[in-house]
C-alpha positions in Angstrom: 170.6 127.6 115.8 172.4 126.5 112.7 175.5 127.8 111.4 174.1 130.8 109.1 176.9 130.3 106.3 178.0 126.3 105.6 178.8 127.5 102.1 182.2 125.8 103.1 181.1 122.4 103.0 181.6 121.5 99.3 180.0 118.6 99.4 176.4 117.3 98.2 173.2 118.5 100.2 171.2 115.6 101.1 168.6 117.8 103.0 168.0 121.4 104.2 165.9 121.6 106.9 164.6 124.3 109.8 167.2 122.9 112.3 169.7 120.9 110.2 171.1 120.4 107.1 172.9 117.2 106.1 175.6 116.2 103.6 176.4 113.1 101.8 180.2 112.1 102.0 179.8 109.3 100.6 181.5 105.9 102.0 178.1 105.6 103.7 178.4 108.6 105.8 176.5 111.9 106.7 177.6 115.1 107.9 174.5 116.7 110.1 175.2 120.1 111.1 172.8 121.2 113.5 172.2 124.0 116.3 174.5 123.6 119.5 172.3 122.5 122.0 170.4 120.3 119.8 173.5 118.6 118.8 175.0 118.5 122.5 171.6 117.1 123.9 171.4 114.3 121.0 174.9 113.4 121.9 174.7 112.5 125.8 171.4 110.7 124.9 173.1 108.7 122.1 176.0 107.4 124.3 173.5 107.0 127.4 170.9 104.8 125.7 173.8 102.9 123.7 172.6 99.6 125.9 169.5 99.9 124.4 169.8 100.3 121.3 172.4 101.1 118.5 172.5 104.4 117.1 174.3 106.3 114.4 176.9 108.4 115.7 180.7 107.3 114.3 182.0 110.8 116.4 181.4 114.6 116.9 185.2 115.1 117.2 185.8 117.3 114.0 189.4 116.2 114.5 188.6 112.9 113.3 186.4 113.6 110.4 187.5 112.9 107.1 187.9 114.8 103.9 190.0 117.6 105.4 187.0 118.8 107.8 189.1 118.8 110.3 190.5 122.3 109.3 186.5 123.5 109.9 186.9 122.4 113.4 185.9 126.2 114.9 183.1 126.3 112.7 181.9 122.4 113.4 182.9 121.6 116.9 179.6 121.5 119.1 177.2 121.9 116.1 177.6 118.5 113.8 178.3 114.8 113.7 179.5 112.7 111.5 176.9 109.7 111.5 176.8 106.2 109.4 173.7 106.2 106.6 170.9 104.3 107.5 167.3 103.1 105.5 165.5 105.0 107.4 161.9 102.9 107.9 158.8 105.2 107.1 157.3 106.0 110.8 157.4 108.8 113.5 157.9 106.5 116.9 155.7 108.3 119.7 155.8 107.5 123.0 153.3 109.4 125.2 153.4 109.1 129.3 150.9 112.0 129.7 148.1 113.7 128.5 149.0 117.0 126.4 149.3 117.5 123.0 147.1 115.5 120.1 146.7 112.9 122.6 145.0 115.6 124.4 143.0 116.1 121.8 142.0 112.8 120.7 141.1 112.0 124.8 138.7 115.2 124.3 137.0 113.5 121.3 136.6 110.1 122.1 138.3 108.9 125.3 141.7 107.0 123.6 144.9 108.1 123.1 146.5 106.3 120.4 143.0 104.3 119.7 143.6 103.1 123.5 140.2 103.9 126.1 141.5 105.6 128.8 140.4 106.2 132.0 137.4 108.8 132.8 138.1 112.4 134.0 141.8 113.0 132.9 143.1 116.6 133.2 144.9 117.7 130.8 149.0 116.7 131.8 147.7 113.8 134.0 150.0 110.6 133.9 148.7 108.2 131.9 148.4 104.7 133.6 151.4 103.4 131.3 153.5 104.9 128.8 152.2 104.1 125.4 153.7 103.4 121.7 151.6 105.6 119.6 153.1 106.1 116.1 152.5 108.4 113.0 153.6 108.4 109.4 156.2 110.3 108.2 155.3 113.0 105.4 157.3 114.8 103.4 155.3 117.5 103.7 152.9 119.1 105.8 151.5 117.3 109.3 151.9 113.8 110.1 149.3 111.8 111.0 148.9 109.5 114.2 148.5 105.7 113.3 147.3 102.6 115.3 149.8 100.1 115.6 147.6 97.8 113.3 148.4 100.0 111.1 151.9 100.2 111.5 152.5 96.6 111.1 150.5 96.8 107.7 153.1 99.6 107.0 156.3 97.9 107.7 155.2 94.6 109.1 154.8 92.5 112.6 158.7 91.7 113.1 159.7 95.7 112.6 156.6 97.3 114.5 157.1 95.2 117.4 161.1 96.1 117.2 160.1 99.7 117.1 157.7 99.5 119.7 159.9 97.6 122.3 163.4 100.0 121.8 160.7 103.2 121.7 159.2 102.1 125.2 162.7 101.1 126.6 164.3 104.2 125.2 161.7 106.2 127.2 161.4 104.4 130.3 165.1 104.4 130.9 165.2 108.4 129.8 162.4 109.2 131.9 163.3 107.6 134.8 166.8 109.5 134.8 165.4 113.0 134.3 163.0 112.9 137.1 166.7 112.2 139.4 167.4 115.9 137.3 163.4 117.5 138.6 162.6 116.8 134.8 159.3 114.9 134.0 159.7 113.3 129.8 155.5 113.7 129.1 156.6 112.6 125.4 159.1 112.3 123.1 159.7 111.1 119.5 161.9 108.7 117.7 163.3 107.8 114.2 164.9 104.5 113.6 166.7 103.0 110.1 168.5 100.2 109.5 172.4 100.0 109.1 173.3 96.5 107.6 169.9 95.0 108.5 170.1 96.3 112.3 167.6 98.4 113.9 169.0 102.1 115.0 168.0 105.0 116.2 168.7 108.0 114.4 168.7 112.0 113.4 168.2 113.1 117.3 166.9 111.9 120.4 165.1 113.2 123.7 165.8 117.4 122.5 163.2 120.0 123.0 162.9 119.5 119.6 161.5 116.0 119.9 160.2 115.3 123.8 158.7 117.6 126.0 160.0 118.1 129.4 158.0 119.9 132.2 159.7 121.3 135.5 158.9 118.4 138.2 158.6 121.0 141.3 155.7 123.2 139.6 153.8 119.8 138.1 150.4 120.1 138.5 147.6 118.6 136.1 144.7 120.1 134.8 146.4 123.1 132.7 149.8 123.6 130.8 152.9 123.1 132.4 156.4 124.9 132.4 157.6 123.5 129.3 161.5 123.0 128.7 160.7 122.8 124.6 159.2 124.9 122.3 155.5 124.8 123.6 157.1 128.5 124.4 157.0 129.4 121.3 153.6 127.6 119.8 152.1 129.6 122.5 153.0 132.9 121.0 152.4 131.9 118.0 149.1 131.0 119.0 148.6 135.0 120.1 148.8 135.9 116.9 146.2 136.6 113.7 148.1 133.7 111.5 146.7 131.5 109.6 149.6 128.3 109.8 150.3 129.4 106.1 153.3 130.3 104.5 155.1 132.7 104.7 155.2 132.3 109.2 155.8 135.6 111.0 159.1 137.3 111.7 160.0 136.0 114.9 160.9 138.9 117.4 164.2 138.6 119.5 162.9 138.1 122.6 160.9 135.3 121.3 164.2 133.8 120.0 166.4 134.7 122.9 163.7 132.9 125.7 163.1 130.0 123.7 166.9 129.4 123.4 167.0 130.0 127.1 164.6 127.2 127.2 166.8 125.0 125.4 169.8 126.1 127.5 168.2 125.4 130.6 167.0 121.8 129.6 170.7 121.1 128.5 171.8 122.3 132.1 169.4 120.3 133.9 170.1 117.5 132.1 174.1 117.3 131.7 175.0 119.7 134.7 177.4 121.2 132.0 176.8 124.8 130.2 176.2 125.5 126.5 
């Protein structure tokens, strides 16, 4: 969860979001403060897929940031990072290795995931026969919406969409690879790329519950949902209840909070082998 009160941080607000909020420094940096375990999670995938591609990250030692934030340091420590600014190119990158989700959905209404024919008689959570690229715009508001990668290349052009589909499918296959050796299977995750002085990065977070979902390897089995390291948890309640999607969303009870952040705990576990 986010820090409740960052009325300390006197500087401008470049965004306010559910799970972040960011501040411009200036100099070209960002201030993201964010929850713990998002942060922690984001910052061992950062420096594990730094072969890969570059990413944003300067450091998440407060002690080094600048503008006196160094005295926040018991506030900051665990929960922010100071990261370089980047043009961020207009594009959710998807990459789906099984079928859940809208891919799920779209393989119900027509056979293709992604505009892709697939094979006949998928369960739902089946492997897919490769991992595939399938990206979505970005809104501002409201839902995205899932693209071909035609489309995509009439977005942002040939040279970029093939750069964003070849770091998104190495980013993955390296990831998902390393968290089945942790009993984790990656059915799908989600990544944001800019560019800092002209060079593709990869930005904001990477492989959270937030942005991938993980399934328990040991109790795999297709054909219904799995045990979900993300917060599938919580969609699932939500989905119990007489709400409309609408604003405002329903008070969430405790036990909802305190069993999805288990969730969250427990991925980072599994993951790191270190403790929140």
């Amino acid at each position: 969860m986010l820090i409740k009160d960052t009325d300390f941080i006197d500087q401008p607000m470049l965004s306010k979001g559910k799970v972040r909020n960011i501040y411009d420094l200036g100099d070209s940096l960002l201030l993201v403060v964010k929850g713990r375990v998002l942060s922690s999670i984001s910052e061992f995938w950062f420096d594990f897929t730094k072969d890969i591609i570059p990413n944003h990250v300067i450091t998440t030692d407060v002690s080094k940031y600048p503008m006196g934030f160094d005295k926040y340091k018991e506030e900051l420590q665990g929960r922010s990072m100071l990261v370089k600014k980047a043009q961020m190119l207009p594009a959710e990158c998807i990459v789906r290795g099984y079928l859940e989700g809208s891919a799920l959905k779209e393989y119900k209404k027509s056979g293709t995931v992604g505009g892709i024919k697939m094979p006949e008689g998928m369960l739902q959570g089946d492997k897919l026969p490769e991992p595939l690229f399938t990206p979505s715009t970005k809104a501002d508001e409201g839902h995205d919406i899932n693209i071909t990668y035609e489309q995509l290349v009439d977005l942002i052009g040939e040279a970029d969409a093939s750069a964003l589909r070849d770091a998104s499918l190495a980013l993955y296959k390296k990831v998902s690879e390393f968290a089945l050796t942790k009993g984790l299977i990656l059915a799908d995750t989600k990544f944001e790329f800019g560019k800092i002085d002209g060079v593709l990065t990869v930005c904001d977070e990477m492989f959270t519950p937030d942005s991938s979902r993980f399934w328990d390897a040991a109790e795999y089995e297709p054909g219904h949902a799995q045990k979900s390291f993300d917060k599938q948890f919580l969609r699932e309640w939500l989905e119990t209840l007489d709400w409309d999607k609408t604003y405002p969303a329903p008070t969430l009870p405790e036990d909802i909070i305190e069993k999805t952040a288990a969730k969250y705990r427990e991925c980072y576990s599994r993951i790191t082998g270190k403790e929140i």
